[in-house]
Backbone as CSV, one residue per row, in Angstrom:
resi,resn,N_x,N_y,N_z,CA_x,CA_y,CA_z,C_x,C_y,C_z
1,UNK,183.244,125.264,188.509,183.360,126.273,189.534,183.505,127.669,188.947
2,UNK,184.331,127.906,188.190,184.658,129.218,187.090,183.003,129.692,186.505
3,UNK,182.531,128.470,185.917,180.957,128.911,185.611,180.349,129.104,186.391
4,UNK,180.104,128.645,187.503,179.103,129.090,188.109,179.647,130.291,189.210
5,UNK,180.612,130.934,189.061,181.372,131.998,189.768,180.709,133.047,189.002
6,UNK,181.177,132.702,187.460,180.553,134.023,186.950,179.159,133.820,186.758
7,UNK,178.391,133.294,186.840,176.589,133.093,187.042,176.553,134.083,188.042
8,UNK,176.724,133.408,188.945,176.437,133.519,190.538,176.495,134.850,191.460
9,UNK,177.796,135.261,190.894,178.867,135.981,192.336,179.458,137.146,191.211
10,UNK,180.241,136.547,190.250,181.168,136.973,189.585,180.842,138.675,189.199
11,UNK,179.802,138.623,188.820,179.134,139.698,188.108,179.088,141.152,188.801
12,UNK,178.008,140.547,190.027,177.794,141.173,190.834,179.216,142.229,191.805
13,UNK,180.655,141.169,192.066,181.347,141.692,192.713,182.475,142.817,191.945
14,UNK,182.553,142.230,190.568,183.063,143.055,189.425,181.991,144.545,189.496
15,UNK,181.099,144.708,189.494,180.355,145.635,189.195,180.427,146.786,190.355
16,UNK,180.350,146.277,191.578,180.454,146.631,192.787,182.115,147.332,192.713
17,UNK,183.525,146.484,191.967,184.224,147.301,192.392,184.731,148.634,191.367
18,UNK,183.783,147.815,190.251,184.054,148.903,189.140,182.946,150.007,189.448
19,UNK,182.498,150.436,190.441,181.535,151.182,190.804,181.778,153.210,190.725
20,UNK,182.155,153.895,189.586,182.860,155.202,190.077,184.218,154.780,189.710
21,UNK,184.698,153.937,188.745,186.284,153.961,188.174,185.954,154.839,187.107
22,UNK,187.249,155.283,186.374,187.297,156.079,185.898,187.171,155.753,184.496
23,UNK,186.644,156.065,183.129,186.156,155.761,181.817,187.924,155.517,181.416
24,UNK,187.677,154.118,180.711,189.347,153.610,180.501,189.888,153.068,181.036
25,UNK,189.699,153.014,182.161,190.512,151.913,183.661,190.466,150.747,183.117
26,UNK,191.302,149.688,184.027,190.883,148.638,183.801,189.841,148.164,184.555
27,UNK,189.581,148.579,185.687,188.249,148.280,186.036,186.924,148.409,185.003
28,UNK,186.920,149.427,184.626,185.855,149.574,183.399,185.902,149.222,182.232
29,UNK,187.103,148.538,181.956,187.257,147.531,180.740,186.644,145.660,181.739
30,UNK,187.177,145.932,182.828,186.676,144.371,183.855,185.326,144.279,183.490
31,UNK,184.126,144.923,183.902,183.444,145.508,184.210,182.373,145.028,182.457
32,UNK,182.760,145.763,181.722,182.768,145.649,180.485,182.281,144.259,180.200
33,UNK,183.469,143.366,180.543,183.300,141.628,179.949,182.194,141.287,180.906
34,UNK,181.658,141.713,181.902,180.883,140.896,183.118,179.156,141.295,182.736
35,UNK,178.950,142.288,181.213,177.996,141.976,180.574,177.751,141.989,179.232
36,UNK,176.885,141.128,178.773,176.505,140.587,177.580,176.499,141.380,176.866
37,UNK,177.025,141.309,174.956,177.050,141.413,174.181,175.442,141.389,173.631
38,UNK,174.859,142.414,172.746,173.690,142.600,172.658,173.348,141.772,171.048
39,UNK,174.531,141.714,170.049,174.277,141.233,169.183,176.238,140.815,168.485
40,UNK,176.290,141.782,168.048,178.185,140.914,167.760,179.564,140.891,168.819
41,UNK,179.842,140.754,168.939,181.129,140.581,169.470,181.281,139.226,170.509
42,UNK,182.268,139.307,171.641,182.098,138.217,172.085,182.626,139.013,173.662
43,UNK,182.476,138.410,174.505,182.906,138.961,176.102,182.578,137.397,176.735
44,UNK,183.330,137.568,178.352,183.751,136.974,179.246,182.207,136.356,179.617
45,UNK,181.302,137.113,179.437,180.084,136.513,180.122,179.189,135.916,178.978
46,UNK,179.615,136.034,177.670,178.796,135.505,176.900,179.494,133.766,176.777
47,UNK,180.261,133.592,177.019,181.073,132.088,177.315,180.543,131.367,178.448
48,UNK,179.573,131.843,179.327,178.344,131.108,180.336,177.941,130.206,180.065
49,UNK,176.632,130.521,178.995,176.118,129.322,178.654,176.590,128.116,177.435
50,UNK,177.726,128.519,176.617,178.113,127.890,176.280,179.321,126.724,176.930
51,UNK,180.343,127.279,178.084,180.819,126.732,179.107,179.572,125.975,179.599
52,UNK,178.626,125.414,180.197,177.786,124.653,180.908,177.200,123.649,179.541
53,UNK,176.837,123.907,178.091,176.654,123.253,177.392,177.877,122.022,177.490
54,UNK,178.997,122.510,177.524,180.405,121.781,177.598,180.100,121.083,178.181
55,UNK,180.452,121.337,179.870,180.810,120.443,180.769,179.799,119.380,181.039
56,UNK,178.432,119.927,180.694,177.287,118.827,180.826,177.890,117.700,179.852
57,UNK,178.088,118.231,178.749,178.274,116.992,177.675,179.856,116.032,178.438
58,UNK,180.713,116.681,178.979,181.865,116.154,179.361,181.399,115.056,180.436
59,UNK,180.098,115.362,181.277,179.783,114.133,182.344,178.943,113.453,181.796
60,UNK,178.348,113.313,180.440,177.608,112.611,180.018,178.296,110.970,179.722
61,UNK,179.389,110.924,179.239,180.041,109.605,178.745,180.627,109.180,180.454
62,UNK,181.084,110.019,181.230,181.320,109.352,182.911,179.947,109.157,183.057
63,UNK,179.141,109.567,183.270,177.977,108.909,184.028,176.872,107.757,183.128
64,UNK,177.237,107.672,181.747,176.793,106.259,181.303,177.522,105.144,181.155
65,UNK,178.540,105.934,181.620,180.020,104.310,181.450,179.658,103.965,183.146
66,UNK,179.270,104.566,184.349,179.598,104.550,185.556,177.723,103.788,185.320
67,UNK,177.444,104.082,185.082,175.677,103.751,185.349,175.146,102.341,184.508
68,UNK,175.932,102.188,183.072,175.983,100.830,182.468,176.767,100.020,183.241
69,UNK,177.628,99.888,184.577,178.197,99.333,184.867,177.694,98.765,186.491
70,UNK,177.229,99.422,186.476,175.531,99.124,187.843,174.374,98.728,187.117
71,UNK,174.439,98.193,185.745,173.527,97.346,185.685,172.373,98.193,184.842
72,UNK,172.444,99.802,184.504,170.993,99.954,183.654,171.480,99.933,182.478
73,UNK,169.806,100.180,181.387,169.865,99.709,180.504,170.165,100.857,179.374
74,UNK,170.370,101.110,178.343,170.295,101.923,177.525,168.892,102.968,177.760
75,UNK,168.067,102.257,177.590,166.598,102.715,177.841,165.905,103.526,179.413
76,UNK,166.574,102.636,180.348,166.538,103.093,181.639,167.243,104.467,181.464
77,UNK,168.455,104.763,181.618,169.349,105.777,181.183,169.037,106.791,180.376
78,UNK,168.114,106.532,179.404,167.169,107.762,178.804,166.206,107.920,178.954
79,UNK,165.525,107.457,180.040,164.291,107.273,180.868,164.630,108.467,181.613
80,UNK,165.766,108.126,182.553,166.197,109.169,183.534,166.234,110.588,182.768
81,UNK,167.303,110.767,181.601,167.200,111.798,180.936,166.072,112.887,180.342
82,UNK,164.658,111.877,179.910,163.958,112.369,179.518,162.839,113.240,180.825
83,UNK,163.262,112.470,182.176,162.542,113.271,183.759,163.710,114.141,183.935
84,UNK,165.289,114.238,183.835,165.722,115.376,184.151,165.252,116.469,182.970
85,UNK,165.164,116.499,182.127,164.655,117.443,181.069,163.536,118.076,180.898
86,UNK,162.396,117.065,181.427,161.581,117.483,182.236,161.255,118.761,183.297
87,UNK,162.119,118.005,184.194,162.409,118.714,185.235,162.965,120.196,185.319
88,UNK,163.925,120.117,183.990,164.467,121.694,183.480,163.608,122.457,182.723
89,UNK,162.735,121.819,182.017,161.394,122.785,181.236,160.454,123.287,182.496
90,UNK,160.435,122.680,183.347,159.153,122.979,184.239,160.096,123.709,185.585
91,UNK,161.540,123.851,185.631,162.038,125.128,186.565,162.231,126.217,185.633
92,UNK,162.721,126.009,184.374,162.386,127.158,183.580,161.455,128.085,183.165
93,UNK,160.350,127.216,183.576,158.980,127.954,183.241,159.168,128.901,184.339
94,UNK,159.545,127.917,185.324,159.559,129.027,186.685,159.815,130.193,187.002
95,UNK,161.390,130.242,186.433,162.100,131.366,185.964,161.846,132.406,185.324
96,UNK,162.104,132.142,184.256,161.954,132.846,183.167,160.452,132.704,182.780
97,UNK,159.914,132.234,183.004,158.202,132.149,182.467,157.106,132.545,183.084
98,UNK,157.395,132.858,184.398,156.476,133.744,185.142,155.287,132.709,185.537
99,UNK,155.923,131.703,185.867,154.621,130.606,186.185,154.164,130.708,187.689
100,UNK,155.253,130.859,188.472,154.962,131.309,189.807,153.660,133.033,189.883
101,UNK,153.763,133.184,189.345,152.693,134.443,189.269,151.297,133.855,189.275
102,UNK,151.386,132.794,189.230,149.742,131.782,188.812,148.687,132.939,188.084
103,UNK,149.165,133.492,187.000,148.175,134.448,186.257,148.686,133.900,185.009
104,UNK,147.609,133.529,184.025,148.070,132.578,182.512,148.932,133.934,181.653
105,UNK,148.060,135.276,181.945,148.296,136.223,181.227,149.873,136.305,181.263
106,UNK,150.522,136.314,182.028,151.818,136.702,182.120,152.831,135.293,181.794
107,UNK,152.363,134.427,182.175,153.106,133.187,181.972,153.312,132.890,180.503
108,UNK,154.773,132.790,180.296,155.605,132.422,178.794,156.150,131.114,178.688
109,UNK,155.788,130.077,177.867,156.321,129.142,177.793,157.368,129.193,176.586
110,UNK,157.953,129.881,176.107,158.535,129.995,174.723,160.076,129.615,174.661
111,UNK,160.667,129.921,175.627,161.943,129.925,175.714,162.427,129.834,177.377
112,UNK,163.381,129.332,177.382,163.981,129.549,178.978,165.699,129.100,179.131
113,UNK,166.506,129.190,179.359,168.124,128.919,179.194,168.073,127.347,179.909
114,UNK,167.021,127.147,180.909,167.448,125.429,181.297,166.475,124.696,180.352
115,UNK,165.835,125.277,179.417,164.784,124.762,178.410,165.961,123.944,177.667
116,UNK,166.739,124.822,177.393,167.024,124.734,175.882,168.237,123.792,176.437
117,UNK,169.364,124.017,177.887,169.671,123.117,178.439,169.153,121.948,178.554
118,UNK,168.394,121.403,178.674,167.603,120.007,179.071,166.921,119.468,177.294
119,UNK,166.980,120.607,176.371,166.517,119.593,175.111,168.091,119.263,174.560
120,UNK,169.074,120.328,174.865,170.130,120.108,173.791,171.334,118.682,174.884
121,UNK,170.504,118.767,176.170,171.148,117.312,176.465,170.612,116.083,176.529
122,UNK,168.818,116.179,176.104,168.734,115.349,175.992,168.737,114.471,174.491
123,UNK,168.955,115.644,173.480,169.535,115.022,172.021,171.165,114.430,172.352
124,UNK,171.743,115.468,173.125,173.169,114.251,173.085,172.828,113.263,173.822
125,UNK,172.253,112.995,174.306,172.283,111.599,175.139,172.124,110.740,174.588
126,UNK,170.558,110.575,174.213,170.532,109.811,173.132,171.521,109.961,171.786
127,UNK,172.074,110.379,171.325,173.088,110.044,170.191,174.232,109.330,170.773
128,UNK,174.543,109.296,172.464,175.523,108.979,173.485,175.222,107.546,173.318
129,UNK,173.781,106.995,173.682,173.431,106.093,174.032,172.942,104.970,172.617
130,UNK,172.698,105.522,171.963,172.288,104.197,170.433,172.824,104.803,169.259
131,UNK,173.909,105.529,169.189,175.015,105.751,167.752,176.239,105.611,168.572
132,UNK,176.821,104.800,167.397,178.436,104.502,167.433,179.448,106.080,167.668
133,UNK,180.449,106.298,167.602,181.053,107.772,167.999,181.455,107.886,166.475
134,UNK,181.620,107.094,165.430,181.621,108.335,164.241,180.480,108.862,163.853
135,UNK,179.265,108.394,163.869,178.044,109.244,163.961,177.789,110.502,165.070
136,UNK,178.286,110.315,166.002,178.326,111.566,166.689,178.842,112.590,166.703
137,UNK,180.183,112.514,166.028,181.234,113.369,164.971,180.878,114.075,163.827
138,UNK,180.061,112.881,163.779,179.116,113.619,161.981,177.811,114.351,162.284
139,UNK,177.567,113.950,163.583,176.277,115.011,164.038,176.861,116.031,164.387
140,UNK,177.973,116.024,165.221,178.517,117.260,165.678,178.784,118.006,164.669
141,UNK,179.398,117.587,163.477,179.719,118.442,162.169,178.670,118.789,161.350
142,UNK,177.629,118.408,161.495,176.342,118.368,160.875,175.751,119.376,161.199
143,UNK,175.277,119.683,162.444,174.712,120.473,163.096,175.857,121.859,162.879
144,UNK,176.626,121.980,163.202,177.480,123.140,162.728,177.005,123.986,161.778
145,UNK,177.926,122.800,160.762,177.775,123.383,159.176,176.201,123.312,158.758
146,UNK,175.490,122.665,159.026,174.010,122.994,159.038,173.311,124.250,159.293
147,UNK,173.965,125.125,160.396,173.004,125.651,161.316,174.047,127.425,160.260
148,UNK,175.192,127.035,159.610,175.860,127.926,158.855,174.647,128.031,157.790
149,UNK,175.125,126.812,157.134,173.989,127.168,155.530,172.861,127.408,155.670
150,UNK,171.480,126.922,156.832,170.226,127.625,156.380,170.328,129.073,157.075
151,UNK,171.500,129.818,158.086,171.090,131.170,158.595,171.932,131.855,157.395
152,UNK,172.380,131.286,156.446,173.116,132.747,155.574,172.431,132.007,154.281
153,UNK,172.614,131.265,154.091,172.296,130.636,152.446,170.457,130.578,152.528
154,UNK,169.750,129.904,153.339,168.208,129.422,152.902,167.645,131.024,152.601
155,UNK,166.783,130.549,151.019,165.944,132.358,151.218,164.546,131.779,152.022
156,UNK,164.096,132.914,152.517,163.123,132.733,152.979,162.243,134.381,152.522
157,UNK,161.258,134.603,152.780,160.399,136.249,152.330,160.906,137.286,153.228
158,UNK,161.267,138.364,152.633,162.472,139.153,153.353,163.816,139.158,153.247
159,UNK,164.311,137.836,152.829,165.763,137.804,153.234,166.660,138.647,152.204
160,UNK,167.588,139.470,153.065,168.775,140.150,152.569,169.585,139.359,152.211
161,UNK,169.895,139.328,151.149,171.540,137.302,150.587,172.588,138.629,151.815
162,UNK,173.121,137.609,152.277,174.652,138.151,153.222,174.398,138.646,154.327
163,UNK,172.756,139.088,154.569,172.818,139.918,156.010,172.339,138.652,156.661
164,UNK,172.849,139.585,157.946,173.405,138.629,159.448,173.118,139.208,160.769
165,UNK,171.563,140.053,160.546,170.992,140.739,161.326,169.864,140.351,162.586
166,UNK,169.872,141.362,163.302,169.265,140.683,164.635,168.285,140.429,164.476
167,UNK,166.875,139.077,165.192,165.686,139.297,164.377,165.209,139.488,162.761
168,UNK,166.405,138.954,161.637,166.324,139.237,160.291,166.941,137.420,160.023
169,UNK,166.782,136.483,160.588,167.742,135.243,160.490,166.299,134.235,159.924
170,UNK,167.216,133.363,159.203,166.299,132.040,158.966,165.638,131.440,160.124
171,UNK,166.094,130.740,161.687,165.616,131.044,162.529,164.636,131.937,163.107
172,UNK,164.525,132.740,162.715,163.588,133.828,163.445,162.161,133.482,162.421
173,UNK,162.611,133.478,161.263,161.231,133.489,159.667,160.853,132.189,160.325
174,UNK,161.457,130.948,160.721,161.238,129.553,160.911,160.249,129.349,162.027
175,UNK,160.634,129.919,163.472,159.944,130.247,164.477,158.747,130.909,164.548
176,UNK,158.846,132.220,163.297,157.235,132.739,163.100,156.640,132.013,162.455
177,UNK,156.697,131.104,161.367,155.903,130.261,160.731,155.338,129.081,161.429
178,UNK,156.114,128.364,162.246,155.347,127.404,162.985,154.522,127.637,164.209
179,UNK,155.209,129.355,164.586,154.718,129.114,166.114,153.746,130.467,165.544
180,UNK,154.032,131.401,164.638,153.425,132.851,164.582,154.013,133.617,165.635
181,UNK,153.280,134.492,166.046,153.567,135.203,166.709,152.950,135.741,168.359
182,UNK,152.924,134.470,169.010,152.660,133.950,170.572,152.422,135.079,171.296
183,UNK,150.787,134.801,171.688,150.607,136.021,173.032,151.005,135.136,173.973
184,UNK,150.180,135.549,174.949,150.228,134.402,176.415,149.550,133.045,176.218
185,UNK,150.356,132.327,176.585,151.475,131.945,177.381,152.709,131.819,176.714
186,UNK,152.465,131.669,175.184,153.608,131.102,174.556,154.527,132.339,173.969
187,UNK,154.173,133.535,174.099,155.329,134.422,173.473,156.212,134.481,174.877
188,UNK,157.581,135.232,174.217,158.621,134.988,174.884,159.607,136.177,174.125
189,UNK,159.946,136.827,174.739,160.961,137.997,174.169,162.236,137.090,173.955
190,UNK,162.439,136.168,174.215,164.115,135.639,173.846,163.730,134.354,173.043
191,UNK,161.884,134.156,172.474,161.890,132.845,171.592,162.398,132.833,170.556
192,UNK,161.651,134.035,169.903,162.767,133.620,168.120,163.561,133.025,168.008
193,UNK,163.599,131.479,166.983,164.762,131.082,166.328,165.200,129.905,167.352
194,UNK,164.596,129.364,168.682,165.155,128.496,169.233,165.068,126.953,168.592
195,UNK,164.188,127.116,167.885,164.275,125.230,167.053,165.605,125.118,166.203
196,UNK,166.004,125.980,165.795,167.241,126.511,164.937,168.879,126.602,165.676
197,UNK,168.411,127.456,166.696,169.254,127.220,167.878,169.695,126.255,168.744
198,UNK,169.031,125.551,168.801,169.101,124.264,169.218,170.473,123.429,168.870
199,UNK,170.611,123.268,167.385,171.793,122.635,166.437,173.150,122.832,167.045
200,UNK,173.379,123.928,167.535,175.004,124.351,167.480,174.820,124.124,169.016
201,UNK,173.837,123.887,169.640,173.942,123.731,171.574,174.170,122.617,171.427
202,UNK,173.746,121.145,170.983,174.014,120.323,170.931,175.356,119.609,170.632
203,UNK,175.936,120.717,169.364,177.315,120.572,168.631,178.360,120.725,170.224
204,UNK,177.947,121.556,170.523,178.914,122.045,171.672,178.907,121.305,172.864
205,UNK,177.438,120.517,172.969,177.637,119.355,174.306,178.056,118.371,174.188
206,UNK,178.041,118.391,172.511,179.128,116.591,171.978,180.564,116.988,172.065
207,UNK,181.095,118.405,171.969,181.960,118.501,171.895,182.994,117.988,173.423
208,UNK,182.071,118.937,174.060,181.959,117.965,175.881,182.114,116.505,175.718
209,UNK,180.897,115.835,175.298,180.955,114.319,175.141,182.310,113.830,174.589
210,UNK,183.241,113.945,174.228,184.463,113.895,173.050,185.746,114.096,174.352
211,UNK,185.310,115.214,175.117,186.187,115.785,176.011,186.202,114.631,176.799
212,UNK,184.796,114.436,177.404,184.787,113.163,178.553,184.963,111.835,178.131
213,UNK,185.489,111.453,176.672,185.481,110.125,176.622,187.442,110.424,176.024
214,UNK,187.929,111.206,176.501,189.498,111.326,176.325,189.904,111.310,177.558
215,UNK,189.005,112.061,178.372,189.576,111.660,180.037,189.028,110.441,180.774
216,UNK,188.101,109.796,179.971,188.004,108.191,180.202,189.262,107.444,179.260
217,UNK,189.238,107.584,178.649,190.869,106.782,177.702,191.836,107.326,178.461
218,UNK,192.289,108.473,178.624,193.756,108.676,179.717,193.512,108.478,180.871
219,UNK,192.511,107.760,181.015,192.204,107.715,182.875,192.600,108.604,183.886
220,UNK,192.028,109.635,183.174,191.664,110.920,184.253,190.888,111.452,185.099
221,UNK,189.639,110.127,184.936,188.927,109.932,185.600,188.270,108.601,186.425
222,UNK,188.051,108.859,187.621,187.497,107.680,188.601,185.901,107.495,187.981
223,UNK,185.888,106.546,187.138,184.528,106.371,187.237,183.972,105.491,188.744
């Protein structure tokens, strides 16, 4: 509810009352957190999409303990997963991709926030569904410390050793090499670096997954 307040509503009504406060207020410090950080720091609204990475992963272990128990199969269960994911690449296009415009020229398939939602849950799922939970621990730690060493340590042509710059990342060199550099349909002003990106979304929906299988052990939840 908190997430989707500030999606939704949140933004909009903060802005509205910080409208003409005075430089320093707390309204204009409110105001402040209710938009995104362009490259360092951290604010109230940049905790969005990582909050929804969470909680997805937190209903992932309730709804395969509740769904193995009606009878499907491992396979069925990532059957389903692989049509909701689906389903999030092809409203994302929507969105963010300009597919509703029915003109190819403008339409971006490169990136989209329920894109990257729907791949980074459907890697936890499957790790949910056919690895034991210390492998999922070790993916979760994997992907972390992974996604540390190739954006500061891998050289790649260009790289500054220590810089940690926007558009200057292993990710970004990684993304131009496989994909180049995408007109229509496939460029995307927010693609750079999402195969890369990917790692630490996932880390964060197991971390969810971890959450929801502690409130299945304290029975905090009705499955």
């Amino acid at each position: 509810g908190s997430c989707m307040f500030l999606l939704l509503g949140g933004g909009p009504i903060v802005h509205a009352l910080a409208d003409g406060a005075a430089p320093g207020s707390w309204l204009r410090a409110a105001d402040l957190q209710f938009t995104h950080v362009e490259w360092q720091g951290l604010r109230l609204y940049d905790l969005i999409f990582p909050l929804f990475l969470f909680v997805m992963g937190v209903a992932i272990p309730i709804a395969v303990t509740r769904r193995s128990a009606d009878g499907y199969s491992r396979w069925a269960i990532l059957a389903q997963a692989v049509i909701r994911t689906g389903l999030m690449v092809f409203l994302g296009w929507c969105v963010h991709g300009n597919l509703l415009t029915w003109n190819p020229a403008e339409m971006r398939l490169g990136y989209s926030v329920l894109m990257m939602l729907g791949f980074a849950y459907l890697v936890t799922m499957t790790l949910v569904l056919f690895t034991p939970l210390r492998v999922q621990i070790g993916a979760c730690a994997l992907f972390l410390v992974g996604y540390w060493i190739v954006q500061h340590f891998v050289p790649f042509p260009g790289k500054v050793w220590g810089e940690f710059a926007k558009n200057r990342l292993f990710s970004d060199w990684l993304f131009g090499e496989v994909v180049g550099n995408p007109g229509p349909p496939w460029g995307s002003p927010w693609a750079s670096g999402w195969f890369v990106w990917l790692w630490p979304m996932v880390s964060q929906c197991l971390l969810g997954v971890f959450a929801g299988l502690i409130l299945i052990w304290w029975g905090w939840t009705a499955l």
